[in-house]
C-alpha positions as a Markdown table, in Angstrom:
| # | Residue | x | y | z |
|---|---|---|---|---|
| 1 | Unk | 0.0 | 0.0 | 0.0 |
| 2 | Unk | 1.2 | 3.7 | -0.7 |
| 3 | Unk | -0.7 | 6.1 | 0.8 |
| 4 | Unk | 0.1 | 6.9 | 4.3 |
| 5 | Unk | -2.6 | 6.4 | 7.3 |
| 6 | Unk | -2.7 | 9.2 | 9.4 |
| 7 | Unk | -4.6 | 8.8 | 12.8 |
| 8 | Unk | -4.5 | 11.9 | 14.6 |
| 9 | Unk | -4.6 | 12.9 | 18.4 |
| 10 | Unk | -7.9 | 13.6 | 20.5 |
| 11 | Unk | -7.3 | 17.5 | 20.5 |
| 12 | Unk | -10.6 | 17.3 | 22.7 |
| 13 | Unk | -8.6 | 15.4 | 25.1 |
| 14 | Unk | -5.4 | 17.4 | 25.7 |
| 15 | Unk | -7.6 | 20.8 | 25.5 |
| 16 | Unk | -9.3 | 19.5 | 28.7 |
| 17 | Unk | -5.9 | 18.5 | 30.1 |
| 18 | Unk | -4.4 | 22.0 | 29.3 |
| 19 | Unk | -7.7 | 24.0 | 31.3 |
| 20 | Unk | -7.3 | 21.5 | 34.2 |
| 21 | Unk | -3.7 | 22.2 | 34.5 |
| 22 | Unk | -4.1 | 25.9 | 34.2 |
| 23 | Unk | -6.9 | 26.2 | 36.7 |
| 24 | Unk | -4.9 | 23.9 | 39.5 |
| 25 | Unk | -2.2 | 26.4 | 39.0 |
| 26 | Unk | -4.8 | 29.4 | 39.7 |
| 27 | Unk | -6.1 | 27.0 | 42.9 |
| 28 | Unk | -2.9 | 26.5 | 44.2 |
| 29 | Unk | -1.3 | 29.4 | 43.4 |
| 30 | Unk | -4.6 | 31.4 | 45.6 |
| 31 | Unk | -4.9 | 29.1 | 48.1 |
| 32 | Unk | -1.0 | 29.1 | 48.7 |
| 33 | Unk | -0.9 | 33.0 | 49.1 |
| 34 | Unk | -3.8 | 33.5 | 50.9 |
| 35 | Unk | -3.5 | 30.9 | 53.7 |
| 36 | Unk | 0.2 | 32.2 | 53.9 |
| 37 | Unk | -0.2 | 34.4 | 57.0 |
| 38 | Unk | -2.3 | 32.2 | 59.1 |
| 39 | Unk | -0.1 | 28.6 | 59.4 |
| 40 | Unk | 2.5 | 29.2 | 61.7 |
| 41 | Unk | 4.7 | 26.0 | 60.8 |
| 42 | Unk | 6.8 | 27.8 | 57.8 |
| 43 | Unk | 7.7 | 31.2 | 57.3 |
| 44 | Unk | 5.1 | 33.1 | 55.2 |
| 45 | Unk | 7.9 | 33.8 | 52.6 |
| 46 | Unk | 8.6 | 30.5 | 51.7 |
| 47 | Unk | 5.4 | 29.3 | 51.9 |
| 48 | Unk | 4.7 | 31.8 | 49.1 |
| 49 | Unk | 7.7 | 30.7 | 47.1 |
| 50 | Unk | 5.8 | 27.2 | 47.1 |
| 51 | Unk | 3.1 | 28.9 | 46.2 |
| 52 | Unk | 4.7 | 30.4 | 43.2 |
| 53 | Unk | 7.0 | 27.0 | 42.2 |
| 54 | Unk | 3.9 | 24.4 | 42.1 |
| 55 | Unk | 1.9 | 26.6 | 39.6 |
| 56 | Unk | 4.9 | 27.0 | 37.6 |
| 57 | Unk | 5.1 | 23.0 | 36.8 |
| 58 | Unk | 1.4 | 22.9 | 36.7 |
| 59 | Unk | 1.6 | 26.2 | 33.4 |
| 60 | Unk | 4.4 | 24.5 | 32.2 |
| 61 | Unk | 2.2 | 21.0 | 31.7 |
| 62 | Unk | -0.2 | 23.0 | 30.6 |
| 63 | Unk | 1.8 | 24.5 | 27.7 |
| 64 | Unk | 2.7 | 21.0 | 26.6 |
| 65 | Unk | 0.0 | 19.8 | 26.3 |
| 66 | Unk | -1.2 | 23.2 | 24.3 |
| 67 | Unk | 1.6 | 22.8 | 22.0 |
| 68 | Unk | 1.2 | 19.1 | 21.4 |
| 69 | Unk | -2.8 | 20.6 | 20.5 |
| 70 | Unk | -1.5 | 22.5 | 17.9 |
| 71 | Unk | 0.8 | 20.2 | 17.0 |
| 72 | Unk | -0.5 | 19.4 | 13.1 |
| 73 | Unk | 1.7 | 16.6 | 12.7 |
| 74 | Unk | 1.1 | 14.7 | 16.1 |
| 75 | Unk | -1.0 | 11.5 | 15.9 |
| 76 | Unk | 0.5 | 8.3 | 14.4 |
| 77 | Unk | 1.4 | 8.0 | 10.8 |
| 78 | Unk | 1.5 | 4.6 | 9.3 |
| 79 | Unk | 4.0 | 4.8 | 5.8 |
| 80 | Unk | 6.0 | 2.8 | 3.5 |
| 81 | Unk | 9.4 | 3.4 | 5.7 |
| 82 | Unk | 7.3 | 2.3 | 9.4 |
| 83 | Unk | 5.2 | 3.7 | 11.9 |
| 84 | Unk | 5.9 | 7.9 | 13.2 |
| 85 | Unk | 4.9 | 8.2 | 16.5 |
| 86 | Unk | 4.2 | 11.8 | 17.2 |
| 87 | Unk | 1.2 | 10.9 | 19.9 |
| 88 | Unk | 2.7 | 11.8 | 22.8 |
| 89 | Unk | 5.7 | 13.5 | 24.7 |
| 90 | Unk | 7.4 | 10.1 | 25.0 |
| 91 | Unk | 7.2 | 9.3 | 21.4 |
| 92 | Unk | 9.7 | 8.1 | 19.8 |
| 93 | Unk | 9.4 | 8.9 | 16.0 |
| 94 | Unk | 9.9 | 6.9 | 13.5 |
| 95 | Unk | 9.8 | 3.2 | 14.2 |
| 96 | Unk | 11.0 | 1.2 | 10.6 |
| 97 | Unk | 9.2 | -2.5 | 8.9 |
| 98 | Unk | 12.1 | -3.9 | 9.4 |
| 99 | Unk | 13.2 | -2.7 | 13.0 |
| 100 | Unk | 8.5 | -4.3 | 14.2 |
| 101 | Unk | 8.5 | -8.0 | 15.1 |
| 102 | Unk | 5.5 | -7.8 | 16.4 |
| 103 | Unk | 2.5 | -5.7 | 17.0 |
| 104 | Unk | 0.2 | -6.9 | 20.2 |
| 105 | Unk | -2.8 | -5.5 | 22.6 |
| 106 | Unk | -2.1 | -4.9 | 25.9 |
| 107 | Unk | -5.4 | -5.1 | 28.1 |
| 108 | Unk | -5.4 | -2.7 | 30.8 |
| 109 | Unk | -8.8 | -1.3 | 33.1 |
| 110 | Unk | -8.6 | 2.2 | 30.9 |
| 111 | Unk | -8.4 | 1.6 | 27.2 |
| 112 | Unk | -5.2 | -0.8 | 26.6 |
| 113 | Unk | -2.0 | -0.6 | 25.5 |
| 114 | Unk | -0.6 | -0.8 | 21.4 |
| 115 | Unk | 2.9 | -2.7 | 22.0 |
| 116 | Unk | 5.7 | -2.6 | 18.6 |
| 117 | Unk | 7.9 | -5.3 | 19.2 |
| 118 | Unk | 11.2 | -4.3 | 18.5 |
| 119 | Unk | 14.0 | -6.2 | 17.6 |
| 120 | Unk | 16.7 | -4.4 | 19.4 |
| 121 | Unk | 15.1 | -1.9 | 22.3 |
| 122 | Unk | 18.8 | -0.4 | 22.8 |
| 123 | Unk | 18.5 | 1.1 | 19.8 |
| 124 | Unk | 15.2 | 2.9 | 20.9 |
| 125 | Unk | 16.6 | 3.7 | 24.2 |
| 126 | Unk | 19.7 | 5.7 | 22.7 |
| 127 | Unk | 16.9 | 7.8 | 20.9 |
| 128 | Unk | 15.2 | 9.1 | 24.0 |
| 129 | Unk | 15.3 | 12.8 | 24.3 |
| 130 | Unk | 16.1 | 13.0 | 27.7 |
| 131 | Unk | 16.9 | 10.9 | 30.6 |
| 132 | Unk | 13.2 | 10.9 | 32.2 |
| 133 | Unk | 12.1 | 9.5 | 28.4 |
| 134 | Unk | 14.4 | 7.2 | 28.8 |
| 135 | Unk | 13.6 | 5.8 | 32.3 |
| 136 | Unk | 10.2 | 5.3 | 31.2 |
| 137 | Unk | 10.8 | 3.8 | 28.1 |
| 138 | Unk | 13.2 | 1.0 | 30.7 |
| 139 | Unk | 10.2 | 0.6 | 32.6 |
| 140 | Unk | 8.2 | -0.7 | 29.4 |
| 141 | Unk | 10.9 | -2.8 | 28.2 |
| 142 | Unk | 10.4 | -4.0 | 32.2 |
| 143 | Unk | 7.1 | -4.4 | 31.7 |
| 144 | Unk | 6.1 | -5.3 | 28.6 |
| 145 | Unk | 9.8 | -6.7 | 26.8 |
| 146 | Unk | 9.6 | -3.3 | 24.5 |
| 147 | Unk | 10.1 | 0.4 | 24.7 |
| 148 | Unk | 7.3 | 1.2 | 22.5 |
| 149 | Unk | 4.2 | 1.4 | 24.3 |
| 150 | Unk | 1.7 | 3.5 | 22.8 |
| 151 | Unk | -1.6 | 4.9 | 24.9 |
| 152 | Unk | -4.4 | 4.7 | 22.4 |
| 153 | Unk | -6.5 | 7.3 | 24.5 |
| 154 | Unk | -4.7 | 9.9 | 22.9 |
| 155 | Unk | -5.3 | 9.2 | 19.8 |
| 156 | Unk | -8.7 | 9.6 | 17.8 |
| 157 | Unk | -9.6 | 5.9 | 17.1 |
| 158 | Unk | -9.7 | 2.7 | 19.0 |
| 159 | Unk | -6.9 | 0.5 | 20.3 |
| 160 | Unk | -8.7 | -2.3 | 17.7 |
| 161 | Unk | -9.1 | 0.3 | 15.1 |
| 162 | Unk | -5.2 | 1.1 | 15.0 |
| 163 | Unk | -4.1 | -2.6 | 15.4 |
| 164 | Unk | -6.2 | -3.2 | 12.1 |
| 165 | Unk | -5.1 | -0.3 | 10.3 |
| 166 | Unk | -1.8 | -1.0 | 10.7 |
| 167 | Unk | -2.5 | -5.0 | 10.1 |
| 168 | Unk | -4.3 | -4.2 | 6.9 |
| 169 | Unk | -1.8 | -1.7 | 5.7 |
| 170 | Unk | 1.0 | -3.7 | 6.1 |
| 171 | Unk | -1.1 | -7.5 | 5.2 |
| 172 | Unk | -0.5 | -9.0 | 8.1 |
C-alpha cells in the first residue's frame, strides 16, 4: 500500500488536560498565598515561594499539552518506511518494517495498550530525548519486553481500530 494512514490525536482530550492544569495552577497558586499568613509551621515567605514554584510546573504542563494541540503533525502516521509516533511527549518517532517484530494489545482497566515489538530496544533507548524519556521507556521494556508502548487514548480511534489499520496496511 502507498498512501500513508494518518490517525490523529484527540485535540478534545489534551484541551481538557491543558484548562485543568491551568486552573490547579490558579487554585494553588490562591490558596498558597492566601492561607500564607495564618499557618505558623513555615515562614510566610517560603510558603509563598511554594506557592509560586507548584503553579509553575502545573503552566508549564499545561503549555505541553497546548503545543502538542497545535501540533498538526502529532498523531500516528502509518507509511511505507514504518510507523511515526508523534502521539505523545514520550514518542519516539519513526519506528522502521524492518526494525517491528510484532504488534500486540495490551489489556489494561482504561483503554489498553498498542505494543511494537522491536528487535533491538537499545537502539530505541539511545533515541530518548532525555533521561526521564528514557527511564520510562526502561520501565516498558520492564514491563512489557519493548520500549514502544503506545496509549491509544490519545489518539482519535480505538486501540482495535489502530491494530487493524496497521494489520491491513501492512497484510498482516
Amino acid at each position: 500500500m502507498s498512501a500513508e494512514i494518518v490517525i490523529p490525536i484527540k485535540k478534545s482530550k489534551l484541551r481538557i488536560q491543558a484548562i485543568i492544569y491551568s486552573v490547579l495552577a490558579i487554585v494553588v497558586f490562591l490558596i498558597t498565598f492566601g492561607y500564607a499568613e495564618k499557618q505558623d509551621f513555615i515562614t510566610p515567605i517560603v510558603f509563598q515561594g511554594i506557592g509560586v514554584i507548584i503553579p509553575l510546573f502545573f503552566v508549564i504542563a499545561a503549555g505541553a499539552k497546548a503545543k502538542k494541540m497545535n501540533d498538526g503533525s502529532a498523531g500516528l502516521i502509518i507509511n511505507r518506511t514504518g510507523i511515526n509516533d508523534s502521539s505523545s511527549h514520550i514518542g519516539l518517532g519513526q519506528i522502521k518494517w524492518s526494525d517491528i517484530v510484532e504488534i500486540k494489545e495490551e489489556e489494561s482497566v482504561r483503554t489498553g495498550l498498542l505494543l511494537i515489538v522491536v528487535k533491538k530496544n537499545e537502539k530505541f533507548l539511545r533515541q530518548a530525548k532525555n533521561s526521564a524519556i528514557s527511564r520510562l521507556l526502561r520501565q516498558n521494556i520492564r514491563m512489557y519486553d519493548t520500549p514502544v508502548a503506545i496509549d491509544p487514548s490519545y489518539l482519535d480511534g480505538s486501540l482495535k481500530k489502530i491494530i487493524q489499520e496497521i494489520n491491513d496496511y501492512k497484510g498482516w
